[in-house]
C-alpha positions as CSV (number, residue, x, y, z in Angstrom):
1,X,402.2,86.6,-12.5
2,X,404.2,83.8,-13.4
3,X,406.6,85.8,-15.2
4,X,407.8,88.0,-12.1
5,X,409.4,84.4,-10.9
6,X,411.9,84.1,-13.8
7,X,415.5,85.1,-13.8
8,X,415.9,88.9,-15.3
9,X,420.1,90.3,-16.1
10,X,420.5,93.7,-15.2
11,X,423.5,94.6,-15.2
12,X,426.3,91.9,-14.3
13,X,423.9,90.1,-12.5
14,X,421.4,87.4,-13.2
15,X,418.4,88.2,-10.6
16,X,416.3,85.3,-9.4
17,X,413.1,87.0,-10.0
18,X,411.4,89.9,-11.2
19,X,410.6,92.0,-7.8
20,X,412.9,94.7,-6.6
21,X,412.2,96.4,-3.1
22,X,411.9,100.0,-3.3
23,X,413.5,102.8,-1.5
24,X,411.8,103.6,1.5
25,X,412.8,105.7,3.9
26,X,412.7,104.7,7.5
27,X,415.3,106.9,9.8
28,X,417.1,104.4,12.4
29,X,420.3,105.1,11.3
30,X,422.8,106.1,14.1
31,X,422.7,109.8,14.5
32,X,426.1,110.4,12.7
33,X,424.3,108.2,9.5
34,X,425.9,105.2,10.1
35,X,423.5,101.7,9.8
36,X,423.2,99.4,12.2
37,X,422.3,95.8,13.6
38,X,419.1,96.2,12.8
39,X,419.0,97.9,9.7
40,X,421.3,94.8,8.8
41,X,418.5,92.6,10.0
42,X,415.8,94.7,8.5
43,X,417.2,94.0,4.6
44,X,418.3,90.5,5.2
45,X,414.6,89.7,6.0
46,X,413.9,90.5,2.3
47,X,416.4,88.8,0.7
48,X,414.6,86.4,-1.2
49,X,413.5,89.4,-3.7
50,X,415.4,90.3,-6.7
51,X,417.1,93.0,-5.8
52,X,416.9,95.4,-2.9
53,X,417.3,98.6,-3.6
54,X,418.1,100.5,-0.2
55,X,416.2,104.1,1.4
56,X,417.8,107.1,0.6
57,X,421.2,107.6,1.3
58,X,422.7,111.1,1.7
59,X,426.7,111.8,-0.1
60,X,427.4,114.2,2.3
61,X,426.6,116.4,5.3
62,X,424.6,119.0,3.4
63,X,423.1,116.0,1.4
64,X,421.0,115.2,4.6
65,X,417.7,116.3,4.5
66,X,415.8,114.7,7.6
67,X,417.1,113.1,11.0
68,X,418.4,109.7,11.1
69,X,418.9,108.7,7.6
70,X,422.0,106.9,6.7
71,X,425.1,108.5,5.2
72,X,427.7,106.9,2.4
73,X,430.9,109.1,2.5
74,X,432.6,108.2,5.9
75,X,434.7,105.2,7.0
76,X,432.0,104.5,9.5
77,X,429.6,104.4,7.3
78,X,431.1,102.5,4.9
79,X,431.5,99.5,7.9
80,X,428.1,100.0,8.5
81,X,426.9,99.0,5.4
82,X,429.4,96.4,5.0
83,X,427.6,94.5,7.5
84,X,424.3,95.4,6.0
85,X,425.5,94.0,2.8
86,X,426.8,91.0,4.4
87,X,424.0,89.8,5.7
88,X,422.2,90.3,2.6
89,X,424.7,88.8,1.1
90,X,424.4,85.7,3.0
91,X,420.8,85.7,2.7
92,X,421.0,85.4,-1.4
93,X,419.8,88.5,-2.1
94,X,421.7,91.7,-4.2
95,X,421.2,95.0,-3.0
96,X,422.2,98.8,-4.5
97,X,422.3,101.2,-2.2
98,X,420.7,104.8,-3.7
99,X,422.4,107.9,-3.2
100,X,420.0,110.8,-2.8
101,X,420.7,114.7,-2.3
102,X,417.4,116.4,-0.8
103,X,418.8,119.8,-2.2
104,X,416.3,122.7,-0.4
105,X,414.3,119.6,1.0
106,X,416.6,120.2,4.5
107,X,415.9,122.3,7.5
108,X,419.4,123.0,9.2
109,X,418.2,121.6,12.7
110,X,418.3,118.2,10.9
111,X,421.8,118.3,9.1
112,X,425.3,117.8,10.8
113,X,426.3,121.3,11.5
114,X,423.0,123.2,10.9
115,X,424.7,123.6,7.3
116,X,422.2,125.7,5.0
117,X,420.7,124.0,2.1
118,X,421.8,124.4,-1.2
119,X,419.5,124.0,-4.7
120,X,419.7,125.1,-8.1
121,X,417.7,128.1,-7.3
122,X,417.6,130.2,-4.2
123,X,413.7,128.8,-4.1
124,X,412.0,127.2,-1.1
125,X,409.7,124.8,-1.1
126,X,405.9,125.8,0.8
127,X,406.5,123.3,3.0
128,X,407.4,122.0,6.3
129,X,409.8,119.0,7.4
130,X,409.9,118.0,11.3
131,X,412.8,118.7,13.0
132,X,413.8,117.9,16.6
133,X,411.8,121.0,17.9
134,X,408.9,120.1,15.5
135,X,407.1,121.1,12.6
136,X,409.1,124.0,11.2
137,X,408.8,125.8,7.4
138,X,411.6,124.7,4.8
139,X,413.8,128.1,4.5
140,X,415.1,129.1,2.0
141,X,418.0,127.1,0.1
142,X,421.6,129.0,-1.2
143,X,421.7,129.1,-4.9
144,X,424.4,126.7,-6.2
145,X,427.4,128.2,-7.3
146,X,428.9,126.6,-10.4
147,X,431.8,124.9,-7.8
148,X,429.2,123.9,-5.5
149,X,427.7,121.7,-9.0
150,X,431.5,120.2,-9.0
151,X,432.0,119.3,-5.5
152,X,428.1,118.1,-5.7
153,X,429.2,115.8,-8.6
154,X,432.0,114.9,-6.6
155,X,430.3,113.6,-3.8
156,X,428.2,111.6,-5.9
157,X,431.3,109.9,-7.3
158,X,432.8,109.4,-3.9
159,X,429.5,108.1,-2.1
160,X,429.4,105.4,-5.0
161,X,433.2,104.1,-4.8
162,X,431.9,104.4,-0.2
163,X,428.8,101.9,-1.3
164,X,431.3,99.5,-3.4
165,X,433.9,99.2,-0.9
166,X,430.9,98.4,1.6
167,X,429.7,95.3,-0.9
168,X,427.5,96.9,-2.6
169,X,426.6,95.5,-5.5
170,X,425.5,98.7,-7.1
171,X,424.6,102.3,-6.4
172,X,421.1,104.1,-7.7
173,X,421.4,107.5,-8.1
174,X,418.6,108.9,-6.9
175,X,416.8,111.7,-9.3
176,X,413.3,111.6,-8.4
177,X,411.1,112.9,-5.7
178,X,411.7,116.4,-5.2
179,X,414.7,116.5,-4.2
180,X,418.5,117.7,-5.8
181,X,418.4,116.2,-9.3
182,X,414.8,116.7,-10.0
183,X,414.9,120.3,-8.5
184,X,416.9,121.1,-11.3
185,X,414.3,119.8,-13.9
186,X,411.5,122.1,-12.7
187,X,411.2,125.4,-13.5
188,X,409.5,126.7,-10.2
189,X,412.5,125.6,-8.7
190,X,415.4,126.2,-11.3
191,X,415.4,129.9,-12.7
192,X,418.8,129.9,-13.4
193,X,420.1,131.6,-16.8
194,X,423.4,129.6,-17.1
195,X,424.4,126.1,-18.7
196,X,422.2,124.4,-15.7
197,X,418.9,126.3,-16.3
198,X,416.7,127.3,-18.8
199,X,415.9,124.8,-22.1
200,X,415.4,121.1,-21.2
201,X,419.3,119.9,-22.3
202,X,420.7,122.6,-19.6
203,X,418.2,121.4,-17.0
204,X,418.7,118.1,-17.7
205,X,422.9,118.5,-17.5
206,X,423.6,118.3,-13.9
207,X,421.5,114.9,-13.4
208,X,423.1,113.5,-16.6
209,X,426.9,114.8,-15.1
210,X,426.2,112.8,-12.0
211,X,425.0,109.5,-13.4
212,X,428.0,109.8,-15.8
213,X,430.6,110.6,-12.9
214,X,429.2,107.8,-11.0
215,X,429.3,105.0,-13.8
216,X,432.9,105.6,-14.6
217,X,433.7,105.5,-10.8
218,X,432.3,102.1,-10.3
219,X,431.4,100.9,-13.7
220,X,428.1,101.5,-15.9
221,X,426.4,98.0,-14.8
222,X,426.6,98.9,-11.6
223,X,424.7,102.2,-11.8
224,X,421.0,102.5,-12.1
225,X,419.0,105.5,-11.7
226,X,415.6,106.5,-10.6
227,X,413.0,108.7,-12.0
228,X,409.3,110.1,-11.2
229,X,408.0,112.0,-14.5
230,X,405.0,114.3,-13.2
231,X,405.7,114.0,-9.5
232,X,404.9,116.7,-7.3
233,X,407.1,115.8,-4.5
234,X,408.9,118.6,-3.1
235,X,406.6,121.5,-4.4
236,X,408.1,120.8,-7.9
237,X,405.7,121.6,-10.8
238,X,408.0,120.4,-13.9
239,X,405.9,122.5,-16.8
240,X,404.5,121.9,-19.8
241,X,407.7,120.7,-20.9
242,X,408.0,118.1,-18.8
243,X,407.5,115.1,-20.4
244,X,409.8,116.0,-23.4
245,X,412.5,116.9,-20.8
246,X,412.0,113.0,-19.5
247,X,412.2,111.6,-22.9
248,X,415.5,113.7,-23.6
249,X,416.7,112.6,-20.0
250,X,416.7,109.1,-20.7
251,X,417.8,109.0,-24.3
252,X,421.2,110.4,-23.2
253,X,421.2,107.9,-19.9
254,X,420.3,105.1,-22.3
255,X,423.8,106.6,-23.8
256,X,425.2,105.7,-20.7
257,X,424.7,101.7,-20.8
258,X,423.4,101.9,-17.3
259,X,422.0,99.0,-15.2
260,X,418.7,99.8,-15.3
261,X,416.0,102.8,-15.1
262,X,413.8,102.9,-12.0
263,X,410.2,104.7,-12.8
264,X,408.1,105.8,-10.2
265,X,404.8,106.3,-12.0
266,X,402.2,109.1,-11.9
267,X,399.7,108.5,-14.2
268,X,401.4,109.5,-18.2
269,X,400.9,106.0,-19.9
270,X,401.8,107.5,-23.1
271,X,405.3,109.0,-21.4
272,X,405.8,105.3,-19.9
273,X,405.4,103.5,-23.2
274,X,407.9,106.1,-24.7
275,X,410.6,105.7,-22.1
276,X,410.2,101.6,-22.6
277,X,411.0,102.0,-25.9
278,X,413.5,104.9,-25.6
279,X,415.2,102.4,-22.7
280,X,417.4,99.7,-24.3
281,X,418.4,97.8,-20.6
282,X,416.5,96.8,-17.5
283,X,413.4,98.9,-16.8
284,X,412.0,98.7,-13.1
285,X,408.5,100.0,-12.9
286,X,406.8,101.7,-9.4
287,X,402.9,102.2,-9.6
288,X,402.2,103.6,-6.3
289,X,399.2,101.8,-4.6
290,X,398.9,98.9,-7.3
291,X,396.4,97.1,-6.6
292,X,396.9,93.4,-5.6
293,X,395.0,91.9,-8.7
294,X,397.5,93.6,-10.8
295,X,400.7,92.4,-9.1
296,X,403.2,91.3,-12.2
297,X,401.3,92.7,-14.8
298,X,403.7,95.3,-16.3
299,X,406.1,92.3,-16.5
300,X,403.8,90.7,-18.0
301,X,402.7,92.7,-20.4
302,X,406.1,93.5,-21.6
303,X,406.0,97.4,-20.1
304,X,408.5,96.9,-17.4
305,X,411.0,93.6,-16.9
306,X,410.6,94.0,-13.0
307,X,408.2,95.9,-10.8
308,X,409.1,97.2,-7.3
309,X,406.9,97.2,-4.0
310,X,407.0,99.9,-1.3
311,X,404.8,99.6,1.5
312,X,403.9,95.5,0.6
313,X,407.0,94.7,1.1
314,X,407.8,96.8,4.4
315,X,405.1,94.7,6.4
316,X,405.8,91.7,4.0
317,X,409.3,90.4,4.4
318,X,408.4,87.0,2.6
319,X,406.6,89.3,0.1
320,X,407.5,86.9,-2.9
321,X,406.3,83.5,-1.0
322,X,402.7,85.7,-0.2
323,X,402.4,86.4,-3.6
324,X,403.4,83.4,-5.3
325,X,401.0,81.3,-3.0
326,X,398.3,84.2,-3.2
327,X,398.1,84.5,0.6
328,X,396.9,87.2,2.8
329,X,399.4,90.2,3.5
330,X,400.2,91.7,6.7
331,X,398.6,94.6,7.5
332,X,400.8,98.3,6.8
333,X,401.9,99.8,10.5
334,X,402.1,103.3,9.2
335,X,402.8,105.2,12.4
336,X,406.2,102.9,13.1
337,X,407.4,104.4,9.0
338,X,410.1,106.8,10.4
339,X,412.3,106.2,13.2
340,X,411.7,103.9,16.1
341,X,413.3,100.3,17.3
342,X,412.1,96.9,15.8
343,X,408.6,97.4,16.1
344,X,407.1,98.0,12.7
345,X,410.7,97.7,11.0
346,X,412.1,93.8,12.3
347,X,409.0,92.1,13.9
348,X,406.2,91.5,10.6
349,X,406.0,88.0,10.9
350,X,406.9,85.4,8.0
351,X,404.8,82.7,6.7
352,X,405.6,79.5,8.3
């Protein structure tokens, strides 16, 4: 465990310890996406962690997938993270801000202008999101046109130079999940017969287009980028040829120089050990209910160089001083997750 508390570079920056705060999702955002107060106060509580990576942040209208969540793309956004980052700032901690496209994930009752999703395929999920007159089936998304991929691309490259001007330190491109990016990687989603479907390098090339558009926006080492090899968020089922696709994937990031890699891990030990050694910078490892015992074991064991926290770190803003002193955890409020005031996001109490 000891190792998680030593200094890690990823990037341009030297982190003071090995635990990153994962991308959660928690929808009190302003209406129009732009964060608030709170959200403010809700990051600079975990400040004392390595690196904050932020929840899912939509590039552009039809980049929103449920109500609430925060945009990157307009002046008011942009001055609503500027105070987010800010007060993280102040706090001592660094924070990258992830840029996520849900693709078909989106219901037009949630998205600015009831806009109609679009997806690599013309595919929906089986599936239902809520919306503000409840539970209602994902429809159907409108196959992307190749000048929908540019302008997508686009957005991605203009949400990133948003989150710089904003201060933040970085961007994460989000490409895990089941939503945009990794729609394209599985075929029950992606039966397209042009450059972006297909063998593995074609639906691989639209992920590997953003990531590249982004670091040359705002510079490779501030780019990292997220992965979930084997995930079946979203309805995706990635085939047989999955984990080859991953290994390609990340070979040609690696190409890239970017920050770091973030894994959210499914089970495929043998695919993890590959990527490690595929992955020449900063890997950041997700093991989804990891069990307390095994806190700062990948870093450890030389399989990751940091490991990030979901849930933990939700109810534990002082999640580093808890596990460094071994002491109890707060107990998870699941029903305050999504939307809401303080309660369940501001108010988990600190160790004296």
């Amino acid at each position: 465990m000891s190792t998680l508390f030593t200094p890690v570079q990823t990037g341009n920056y030297n982190l003071k310890n090995r635990i990153v705060m994962a991308p959660m999702t928690r929808s009190r955002a302003n209406d129009d996406g732009t964060p608030t107060a709170l959200n403010a106060k809700y990051y600079a509580q975990r400040a004392s962690l390595g690196l904050i990576i932020t929840e899912a942040t939509q590039p552009s209208d039809i980049g929103q997938g449920n109500v609430n969540t925060p945009g990157i793309y307009t002046a008011a956004h942009v001055l609503g993270w500027s105070k987010v980052t800010s007060a993280v700032h102040a706090a001592g901690g660094r924070l990258f801000i992830q840029i996520m496209h849900v693709g078909r994930m989106s219901h037009p009752e949630n998205v600015a202008g009831n806009l109609h999703s679009i997806a690599p395929s013309a595919i929906a999920p089986k599936l239902q999101l809520h919306t503000p007159s409840g539970l209602k089936d994902v429809p159907p998304p409108r196959e992307m046109t190749l000048q929908d991929i540019k302008n997508t691309i686009a957005e991605f490259r203009h949400a990133a130079r948003c989150a710089i001007e904003a201060g933040a330190d970085g961007v994460e491109v989000h490409g895990a999940n089941g939503y945009l990016l990794q729609q394209f990687f599985a075929p029950n989603a992606n039966t397209r017969t042009d450059a972006y479907g297909g063998r593995i390098e074609n639906r691989a090339r639209f992920a590997l287009e953003v990531a590249a558009a982004v670091a040359d926006e705002i510079g490779r080492e501030r780019t990292g980028f997220r992965v979930s090899p084997g995930g079946l968020l979203g309805d995706l089922d990635e085939g047989n040829e999955g984990p080859e696709l991953y290994r390609y994937l990340v070979g040609e990031l690696d190409k890239l120089g970017l920050a770091f890699l973030d894994v959210m891990h499914w089970g495929n030990e043998e695919l993890l050990k590959d990527l490690r050694k595929i992955w020449h910078q900063t890997l950041i490892l997700n093991r989804p209910g990891r069990p307390r015992e095994l806190i700062g074991a990948d870093v450890a064991a030389g399989l990751a160089d940091m490991e990030s926290y979901g849930s933990a770190i939700l109810a534990n803003p002082d999640f580093a001083h808890r596990v460094q002193l071994n002491a109890q955890f707060n107990e998870v409020q699941k029903e305050t997750f999504f939307g809401g005031n303080e309660k369940g996001y501001t108010d988990y109490p600190v160790m004296a």
